[in-house]
C-alpha positions in Angstrom: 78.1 35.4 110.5 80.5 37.9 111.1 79.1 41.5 111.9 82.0 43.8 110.6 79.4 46.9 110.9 78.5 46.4 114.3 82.1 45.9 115.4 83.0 48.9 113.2 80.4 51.2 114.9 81.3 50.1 118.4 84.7 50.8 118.0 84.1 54.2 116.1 81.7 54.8 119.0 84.3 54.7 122.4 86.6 56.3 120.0 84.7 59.5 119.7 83.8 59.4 123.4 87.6 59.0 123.7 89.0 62.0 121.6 85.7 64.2 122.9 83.7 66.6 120.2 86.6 68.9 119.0 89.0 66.5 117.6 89.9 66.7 114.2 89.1 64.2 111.4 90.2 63.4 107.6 86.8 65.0 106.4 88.0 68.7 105.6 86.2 71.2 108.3 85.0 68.8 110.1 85.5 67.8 114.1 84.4 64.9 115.6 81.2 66.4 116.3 80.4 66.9 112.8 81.3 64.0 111.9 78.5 61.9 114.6 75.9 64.6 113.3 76.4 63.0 109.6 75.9 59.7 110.8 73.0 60.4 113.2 71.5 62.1 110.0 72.2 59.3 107.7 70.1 56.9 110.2 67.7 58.7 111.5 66.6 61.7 109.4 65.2 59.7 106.0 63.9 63.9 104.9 66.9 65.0 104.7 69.7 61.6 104.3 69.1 62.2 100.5 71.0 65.6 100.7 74.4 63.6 101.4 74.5 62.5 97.7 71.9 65.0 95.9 72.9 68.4 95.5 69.3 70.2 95.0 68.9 68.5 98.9 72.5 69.3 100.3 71.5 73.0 101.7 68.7 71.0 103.7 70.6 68.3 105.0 73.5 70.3 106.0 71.0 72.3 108.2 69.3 69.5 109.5 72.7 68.3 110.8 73.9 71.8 112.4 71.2 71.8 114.5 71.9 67.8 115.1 75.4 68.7 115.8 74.5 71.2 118.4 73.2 68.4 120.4 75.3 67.2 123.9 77.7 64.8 122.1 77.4 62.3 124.2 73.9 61.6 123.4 75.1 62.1 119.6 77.5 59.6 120.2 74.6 56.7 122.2 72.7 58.0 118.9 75.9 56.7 116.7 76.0 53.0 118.7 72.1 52.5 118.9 70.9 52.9 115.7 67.0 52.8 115.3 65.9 49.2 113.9 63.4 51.3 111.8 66.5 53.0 109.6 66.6 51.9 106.0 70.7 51.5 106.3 70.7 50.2 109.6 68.1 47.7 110.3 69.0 43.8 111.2 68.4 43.1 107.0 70.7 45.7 105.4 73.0 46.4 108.1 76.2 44.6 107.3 75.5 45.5 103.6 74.8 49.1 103.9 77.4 49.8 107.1 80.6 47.8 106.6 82.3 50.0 104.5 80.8 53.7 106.2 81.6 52.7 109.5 85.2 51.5 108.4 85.6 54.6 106.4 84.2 56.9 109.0 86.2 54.7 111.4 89.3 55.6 110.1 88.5 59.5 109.2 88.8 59.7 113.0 92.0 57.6 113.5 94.1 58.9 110.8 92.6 62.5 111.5 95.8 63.0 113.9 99.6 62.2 114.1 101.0 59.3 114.9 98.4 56.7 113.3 99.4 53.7 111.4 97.0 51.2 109.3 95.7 48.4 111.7 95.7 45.1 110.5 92.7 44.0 109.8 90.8 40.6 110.1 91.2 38.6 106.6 86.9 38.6 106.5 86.8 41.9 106.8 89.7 42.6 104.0 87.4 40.5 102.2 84.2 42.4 102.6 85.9 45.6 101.6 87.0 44.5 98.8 83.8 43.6 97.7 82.7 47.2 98.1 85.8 48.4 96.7 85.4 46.7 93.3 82.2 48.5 92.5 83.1 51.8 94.1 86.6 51.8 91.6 83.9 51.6 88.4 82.3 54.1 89.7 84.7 56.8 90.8 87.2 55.8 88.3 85.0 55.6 85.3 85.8 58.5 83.2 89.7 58.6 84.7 91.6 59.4 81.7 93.7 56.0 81.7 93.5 52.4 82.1 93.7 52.0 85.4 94.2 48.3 86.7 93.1 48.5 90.9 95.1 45.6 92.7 94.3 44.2 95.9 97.1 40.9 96.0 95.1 38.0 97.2 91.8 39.4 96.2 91.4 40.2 93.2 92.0 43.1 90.2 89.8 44.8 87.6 91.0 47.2 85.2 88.2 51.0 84.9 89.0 54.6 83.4 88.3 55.8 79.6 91.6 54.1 78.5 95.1 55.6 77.1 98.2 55.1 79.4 98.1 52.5 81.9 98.3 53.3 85.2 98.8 50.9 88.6 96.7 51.3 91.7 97.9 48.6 94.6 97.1 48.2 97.8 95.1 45.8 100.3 91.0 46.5 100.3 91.2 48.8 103.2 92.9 51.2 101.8 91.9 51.0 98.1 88.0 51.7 99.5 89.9 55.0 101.4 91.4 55.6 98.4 88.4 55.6 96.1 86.1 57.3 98.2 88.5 60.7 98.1 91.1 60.0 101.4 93.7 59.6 98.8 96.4 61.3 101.2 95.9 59.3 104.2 95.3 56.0 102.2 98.7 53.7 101.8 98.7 52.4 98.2 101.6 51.6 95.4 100.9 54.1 92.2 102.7 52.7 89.3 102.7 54.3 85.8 103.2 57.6 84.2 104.4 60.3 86.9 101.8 62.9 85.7 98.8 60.6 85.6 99.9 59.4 89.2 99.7 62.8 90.6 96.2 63.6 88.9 94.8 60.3 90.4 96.1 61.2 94.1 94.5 64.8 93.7 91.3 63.7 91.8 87.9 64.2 93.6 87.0 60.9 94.0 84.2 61.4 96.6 80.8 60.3 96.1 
């Protein structure tokens, strides 16, 4: 079986070791470093994990990962590639569910965090995986969109989300769509088609969960 997550997270890994802890990524305000303290939090901190998706808990887990952050990054970085087999998100059972699509994403917030990237070209399995997360993640972010929105991936597949009224285009191969949807809109390459003013609202729209 293929393990997109693992391969994801080792190449994340010896990038960050790579660039070093000050290096910019697509996450606004925050450096590499940052961005291994989220994951290390995410994994290994259950008390305070909840706080990246529930706002009472955010002040918490932001705290919990300054002080994470202010670790040597290299052992924030051995933290990122050995994940403890304990982890609810990370263990042998969940991990390819739970870890294809972060480690891609977070993958990615490092490489297009600079000049000069370009979209790699991905294996067809893992296009395929990602567009089974991207499917549900278009309902979701895209639910109360004011438009029909039909979300493209040619050779994959195509649903159509928002509240209804103009229709509105959103192509693009599963990589990018899941960058899309999860708020990277302006480092994601997609095709927009449809009204000019509903295009521009999409590409601005906090889509992040």
């Amino acid at each position: 079986m293929p393990r997109y997550a693992r391969a994801e997270r080792e190449a994340l890994a010896d990038l960050l070791l790579t660039l070093g802890p000050d290096a910019p990524t697509v996450a606004e305000g925050w450096s590499t470093r940052d961005l291994a303290a989220h994951l290390v939090v995410r994994e290994r901190r259950p008390d305070a994990a909840g706080g990246i998706v529930l706002p009472p808990l955010r002040g918490y887990a932001e705290r919990v990962r300054r002080r994470i952050a202010a670790r040597p990054f290299a052992d924030l970085v051995a933290q990122v590639r050995r994940p403890p087999v304990w982890s609810p998100v990370s263990n042998p059972l969940t991990d390819e569910l739970a870890n294809t699509m972060e480690f891609f994403v977070h993958h990615e917030d490092v490489r297009r965090g600079r000049p000069g990237w370009s979209p790699r070209d991905l294996a067809a399995g893992l296009q395929a995986a990602l567009w089974r997360r991207a499917a549900p993640l278009a309902r979701l972010a895209l639910r109360r969109f004011p438009a029909d929105v039909y979300v493209q991936a040619p050779g994959h597949g195509q649903l159509s989300v928002g509240r209804g009224g103009e229709p509105l285009r959103l192509v693009a191969a599963p990589g990018e769509l899941v960058l899309f949807l999860s708020g990277r809109q302006r480092v994601a390459r997609v095709q927009l088609d449809g009204p000019a003013a509903l295009a521009q609202r999409l590409r601005t729209a906090d889509l992040g969960l």
